[in-house]
C-alpha positions as CSV (number, residue, x, y, z in Angstrom):
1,X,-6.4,7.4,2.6
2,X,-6.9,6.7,6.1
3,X,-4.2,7.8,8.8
4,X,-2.8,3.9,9.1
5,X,-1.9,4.3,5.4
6,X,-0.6,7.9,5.5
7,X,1.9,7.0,7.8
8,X,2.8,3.7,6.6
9,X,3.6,5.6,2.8
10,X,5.3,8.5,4.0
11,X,7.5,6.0,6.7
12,X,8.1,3.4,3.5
13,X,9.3,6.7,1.1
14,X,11.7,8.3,3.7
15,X,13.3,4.4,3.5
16,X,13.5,4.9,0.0
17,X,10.4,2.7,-1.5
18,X,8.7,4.0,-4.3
19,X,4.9,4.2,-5.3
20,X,3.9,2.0,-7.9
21,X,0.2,2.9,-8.0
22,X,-3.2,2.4,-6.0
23,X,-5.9,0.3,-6.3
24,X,-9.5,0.6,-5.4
25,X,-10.4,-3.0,-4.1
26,X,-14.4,-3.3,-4.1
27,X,-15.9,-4.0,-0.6
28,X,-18.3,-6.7,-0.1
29,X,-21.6,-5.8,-0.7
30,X,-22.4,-2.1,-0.1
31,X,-19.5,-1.6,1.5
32,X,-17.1,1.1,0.4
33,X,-13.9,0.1,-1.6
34,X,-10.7,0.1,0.2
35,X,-7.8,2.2,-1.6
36,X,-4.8,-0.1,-1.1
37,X,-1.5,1.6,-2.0
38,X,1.4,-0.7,-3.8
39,X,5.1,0.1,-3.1
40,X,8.3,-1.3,-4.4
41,X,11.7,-0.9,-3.0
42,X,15.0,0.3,-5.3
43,X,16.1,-3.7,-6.2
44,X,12.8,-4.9,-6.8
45,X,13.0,-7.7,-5.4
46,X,10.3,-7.1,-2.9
47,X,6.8,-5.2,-3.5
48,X,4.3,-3.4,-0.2
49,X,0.5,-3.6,0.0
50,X,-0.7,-0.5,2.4
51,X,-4.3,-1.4,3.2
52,X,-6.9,0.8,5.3
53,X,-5.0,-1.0,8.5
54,X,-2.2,-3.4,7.7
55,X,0.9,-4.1,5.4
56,X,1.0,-7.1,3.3
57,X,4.9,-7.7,1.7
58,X,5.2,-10.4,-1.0
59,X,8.2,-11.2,-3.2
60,X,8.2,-9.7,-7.1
């Protein structure tokens, strides 16, 4: 987990988001595989994507 994403989960669950589960997204190539953290918040209504250095929100 880098330190964008430790941040970003630990700011997201004080606000009261939950952790849905992680996902290990294959780089291209050789390239490492990012871990990409999903979140949801308590209505459901709208899900979080933590990558290695941005957040990516999308309607469930």
């Amino acid at each position: 987990m880098s330190h964008y994403q430790e941040q970003k989960v630990a700011e997201l669950k004080r606000l009261g988001w939950s952790e849905v589960g992680k996902r290990h997204l294959p780089g291209p190539g050789r390239t490492p595989a990012k871990q990409v953290y999903e979140l949801s918040c308590l209505q459901g209504k709208l899900q979080v994507f933590v990558y290695p250095a941005e957040l990516i929100y999308q309607t469930a």
